[in-house]
C-alpha positions, -999 to 999 in steps of 0.1 A, spaced: -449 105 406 -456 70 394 -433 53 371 -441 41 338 -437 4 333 -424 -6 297 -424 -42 279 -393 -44 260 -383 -77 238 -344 -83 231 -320 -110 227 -289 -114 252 -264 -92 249 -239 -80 276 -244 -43 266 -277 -41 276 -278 -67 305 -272 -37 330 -307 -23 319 -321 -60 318 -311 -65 358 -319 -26 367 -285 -20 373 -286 7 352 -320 25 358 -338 44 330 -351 76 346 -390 73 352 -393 40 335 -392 4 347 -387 -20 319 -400 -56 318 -377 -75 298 -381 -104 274 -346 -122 268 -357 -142 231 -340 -149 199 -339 -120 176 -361 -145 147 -391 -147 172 -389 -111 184 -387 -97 144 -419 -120 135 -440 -112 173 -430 -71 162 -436 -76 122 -468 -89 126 -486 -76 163 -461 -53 181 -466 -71 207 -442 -51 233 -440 -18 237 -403 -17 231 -383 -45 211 -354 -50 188 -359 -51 151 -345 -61 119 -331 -29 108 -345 -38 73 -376 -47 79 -384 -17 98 -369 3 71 -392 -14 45 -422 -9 63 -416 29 72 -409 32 30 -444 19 28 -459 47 50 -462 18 79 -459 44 108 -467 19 137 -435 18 148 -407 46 159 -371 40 155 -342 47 185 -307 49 170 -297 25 196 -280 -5 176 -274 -37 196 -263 -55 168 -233 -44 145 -215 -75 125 -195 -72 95 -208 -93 66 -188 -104 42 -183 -139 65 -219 -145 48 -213 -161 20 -212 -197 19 -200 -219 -13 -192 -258 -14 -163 -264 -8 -155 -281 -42 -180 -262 -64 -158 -238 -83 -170 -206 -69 -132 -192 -53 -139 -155 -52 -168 -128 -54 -162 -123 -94 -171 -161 -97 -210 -156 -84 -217 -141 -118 -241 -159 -136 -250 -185 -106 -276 -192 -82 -274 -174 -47 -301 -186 -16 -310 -159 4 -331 -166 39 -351 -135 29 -343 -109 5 -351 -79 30 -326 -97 56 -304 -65 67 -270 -90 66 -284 -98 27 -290 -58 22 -254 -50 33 -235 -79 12 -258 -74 -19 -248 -35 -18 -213 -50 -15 -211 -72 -40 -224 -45 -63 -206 -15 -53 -176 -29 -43 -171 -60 -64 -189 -51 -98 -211 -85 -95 -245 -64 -107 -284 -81 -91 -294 -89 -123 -261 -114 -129 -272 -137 -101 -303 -158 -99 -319 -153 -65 -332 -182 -44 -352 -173 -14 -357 -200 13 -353 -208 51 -315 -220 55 -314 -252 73 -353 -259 74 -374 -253 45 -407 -230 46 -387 -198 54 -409 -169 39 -404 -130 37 -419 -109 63 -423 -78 44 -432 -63 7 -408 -64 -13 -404 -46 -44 -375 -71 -64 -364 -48 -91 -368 -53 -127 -346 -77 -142 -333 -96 -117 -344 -130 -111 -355 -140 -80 -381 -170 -66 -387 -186 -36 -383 -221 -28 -402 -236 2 -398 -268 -1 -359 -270 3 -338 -257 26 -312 -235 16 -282 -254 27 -297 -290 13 -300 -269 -24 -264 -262 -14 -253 -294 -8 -270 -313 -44 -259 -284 -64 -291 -265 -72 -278 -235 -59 -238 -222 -64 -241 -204 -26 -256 -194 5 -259 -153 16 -271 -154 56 -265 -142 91 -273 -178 103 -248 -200 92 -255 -231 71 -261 -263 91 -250 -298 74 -259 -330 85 -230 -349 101 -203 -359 84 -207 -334 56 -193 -304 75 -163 -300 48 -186 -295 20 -196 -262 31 -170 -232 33 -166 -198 36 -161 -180 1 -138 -154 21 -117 -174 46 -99 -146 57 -128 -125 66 -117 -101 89 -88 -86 67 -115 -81 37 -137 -67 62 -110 -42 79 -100 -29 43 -141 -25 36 -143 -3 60 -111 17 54 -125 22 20 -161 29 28 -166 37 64 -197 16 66 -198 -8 103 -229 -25 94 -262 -19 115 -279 -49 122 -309 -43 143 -324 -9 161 -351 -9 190 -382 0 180 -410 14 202 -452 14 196 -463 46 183 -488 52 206 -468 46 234 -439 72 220 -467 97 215 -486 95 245 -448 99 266 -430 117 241 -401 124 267 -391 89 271 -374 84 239 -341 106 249 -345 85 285 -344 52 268 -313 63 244 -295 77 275 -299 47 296 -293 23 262 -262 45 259 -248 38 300 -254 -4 295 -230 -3 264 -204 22 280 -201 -3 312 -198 -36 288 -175 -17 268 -157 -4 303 -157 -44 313 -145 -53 277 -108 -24 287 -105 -41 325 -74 -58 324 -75 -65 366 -94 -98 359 -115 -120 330 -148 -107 324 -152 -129 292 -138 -162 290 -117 -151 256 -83 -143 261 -67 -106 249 -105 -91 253 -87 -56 269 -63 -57 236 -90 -60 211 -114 -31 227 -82 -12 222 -77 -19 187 -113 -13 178 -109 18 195 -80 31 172 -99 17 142 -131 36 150 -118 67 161 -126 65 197 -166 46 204 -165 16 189 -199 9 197 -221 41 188 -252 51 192 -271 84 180 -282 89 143 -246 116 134 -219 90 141 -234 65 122 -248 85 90 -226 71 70 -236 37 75 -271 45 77 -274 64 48 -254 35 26 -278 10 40 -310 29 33 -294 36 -4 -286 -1 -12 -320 -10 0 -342 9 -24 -316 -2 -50 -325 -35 -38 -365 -29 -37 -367 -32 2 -373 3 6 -400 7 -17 -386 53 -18 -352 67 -12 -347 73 26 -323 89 50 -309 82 83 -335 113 94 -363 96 80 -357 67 108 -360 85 136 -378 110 152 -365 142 160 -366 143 198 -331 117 194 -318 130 159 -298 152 181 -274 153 211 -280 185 234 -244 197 241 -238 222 268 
């Protein structure tokens, strides 16, 4: 029986390199990886689906299934997971010192349906009280101007929000047209001007750990997505392409616990997987729509809050039901 031979797009990551080299083989399928950055791969998938598997903004792909776009299927496979509140950027001598503070200024966003933008907007609502409409909204690319949104967006009434393509987000920063910077990316000033730009939570990771305590949300990133009509023609591969997902990430995460020798050059690598361990209550790293409801179901709230769902959705809605489920025996 011949096997099927799947395009897949994704950035590099050591828990999918296993599949990316074959050494971890997904039953009946041979995959022919492209190793890109996750901007180019979101745009290439937005716009012409051009593989038939590829990582997406989980936004984006959350916006467009809102909108009855039906072109693409989601896997609840999750290469991406990062913690956001590192995402907000203030000048270092502008007088914004805590979340409370952003009331009443002006916040650049790269996009508004950026899934790190979803996550710390539903925070700083829920969490901190700062409500969308006490923030003007500045949309633009952040260190090179032109940046545009990919998808629809519904911005709801009330708040203020407008792009600006002429700027980029971090030289707005910088000459005080804007009070702060919300982005994955980082913002990038010219030399010598480094200081200006700080984080408005320098310690993070402790605000982050208590988040989560409180809330149980591990932010989703990005999710692969696969063509329609290559799903439906082969309807079995979906669970295939999960499982063998699901074997890459248990063998980094196996890598990430071997204390016999350095498979990262970072010290203490074998102590943090333990940690994360304790603090996630065994995977840190799931996969499958039930261990990550939670999270799912938080992000797919804040985003219709938001207007980037343009209807209320639920984890379910993202997937299709061949992978909503584990079989158990």
């Amino acid at each position: 029986m011949s096997r099927l031979s799947l395009s897949l797009a994704i950035n590099d990551y050591d828990h999918v390199r296993d599949l990316l080299d074959a050494r971890i083989a997904v039953t009946g399928i041979d995959l022919v990886p492209s190793v890109l950055p996750v901007e180019e791969i979101f745009y290439r998938t937005t716009h012409f689906q051009e593989w038939d598997l590829s990582e997406m903004s989980l936004a984006k792909y959350a916006s467009l299934r809102s909108q009855g776009d039906d072109r693409l299927i989601g896997l609840p496979v999750f290469p991406s997971r990062v913690f956001r509140l590192s995402s907000l950027y203030v000048k270092s001598d502008g007088g914004v010192a805590s979340p409370a503070d952003l009331r009443g200024k002006r916040i650049g966003v790269p996009e508004w349906a950026q899934t790190a933008s979803v996550y710390s907007r539903g925070w700083l609502v829920h969490d901190q009280g700062v409500a969308l409409t006490e923030v003007e909204w500045v949309q633009g690319g952040v260190n090179q101007a032109g940046r545009r949104e990919k998808v629809a967006v519904r911005v709801p009434e009330g708040v203020r929000y407008r792009p600006s393509p002429d700027k980029s987000l971090t030289a707005m920063l910088l000459d005080g047209e804007i009070d702060a910077i919300l982005s994955a990316r980082p913002p990038a000033p010219p030399a010598g001007r480094e200081h200006e730009v700080v984080r408005l939570l320098p310690d993070f990771e402790t605000a982050e750990r208590a988040y989560f305590a409180r809330s149980g949300i591990f932010p989703i990133m990005h999710l692969i997505v696969m063509r329609r009509d290559v799903f439906a023609a082969n309807r079995w591969i979906a669970n295939n392409l999960v499982k063998a997902f699901t074997q890459a990430k248990d063998a980094s995460i196996a890598r990430l616990e071997d204390i016999t020798c350095s498979h990262f050059p970072l010290p203490w690598m074998s102590q943090r997987a333990a940690e994360a361990k304790a603090m996630f209550g065994g995977d840190p790293w799931p996969y499958g729509v039930a261990p990550n409801r939670i999270t799912l179901d938080a992000f797919l709230r804040f985003a219709f809050e938001q207007g980037v769902c343009h209807r209320p959705m639920q984890a379910d809605d993202l997937f299709p039901p061949e992978v909503s489920a584990a079989v158990r025996v």
